[in-house]
N, C-alpha and C positions, 0 to 999 in steps of 0.2 A: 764713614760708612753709615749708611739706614738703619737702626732700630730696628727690629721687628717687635711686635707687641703680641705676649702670648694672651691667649685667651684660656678660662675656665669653666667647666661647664660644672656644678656641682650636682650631684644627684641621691637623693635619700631614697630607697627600695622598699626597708622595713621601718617602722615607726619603734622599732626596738630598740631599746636604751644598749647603751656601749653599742649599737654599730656603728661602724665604721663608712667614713664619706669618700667614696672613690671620686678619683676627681681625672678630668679625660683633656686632654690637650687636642685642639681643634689647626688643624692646618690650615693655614692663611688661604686667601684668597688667590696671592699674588703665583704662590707656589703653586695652587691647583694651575690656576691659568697655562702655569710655564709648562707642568709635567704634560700638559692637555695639547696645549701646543707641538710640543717635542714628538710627542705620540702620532700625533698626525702626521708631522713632516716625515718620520721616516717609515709610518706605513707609505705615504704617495710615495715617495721614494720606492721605496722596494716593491709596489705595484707599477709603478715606470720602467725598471727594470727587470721585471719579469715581462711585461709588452715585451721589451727592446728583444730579449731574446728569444721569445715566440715570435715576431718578425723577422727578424736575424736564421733561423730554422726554416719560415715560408720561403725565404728567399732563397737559402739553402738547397731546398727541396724545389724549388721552382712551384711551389702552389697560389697557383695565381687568386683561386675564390680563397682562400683562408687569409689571404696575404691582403686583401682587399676589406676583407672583414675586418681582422685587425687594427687595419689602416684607418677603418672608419670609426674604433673605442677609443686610437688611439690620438682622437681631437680632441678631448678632453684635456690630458696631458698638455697637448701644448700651449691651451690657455692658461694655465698653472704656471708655467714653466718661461 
């Protein structure tokens, strides 16, 4: 398994003798990346499935101009997908 390598960042505030060096742990790159990613896919996700069931309702309803609007954001999507 990978190593991960922590980083520190140290930082002095007061130039006053006995203070104290708070020291901050920096999250990797690789983890922002992943959480970034993650975050994405299951907003499009659940903006895909909110369409599905605002179509699903046009066609329910029989509303043909809503159902066609729809139809036309919902190109996006399937370039994604």
């Amino acid at each position: 398994m990978k190593k991960h390598k922590v980083n520190y960042r140290l930082k002095r505030y007061n130039l006053v003798p006995h203070h104290k060096i708070k020291a901050k742990r920096e999250v990797s790159f690789e983890i922002q990346l992943m959480a970034q990613l993650l975050m994405d896919q299951l907003v499009s996700e659940r903006n895909k499935m909110e369409f599905d069931r605002k179509i699903n309702e046009a066609i329910e309803s029989k509303d043909k101009e809503l159902f066609m609007q729809l139809s036309n954001h919902y190109q996006h999507y399937l370039f994604e997908y």
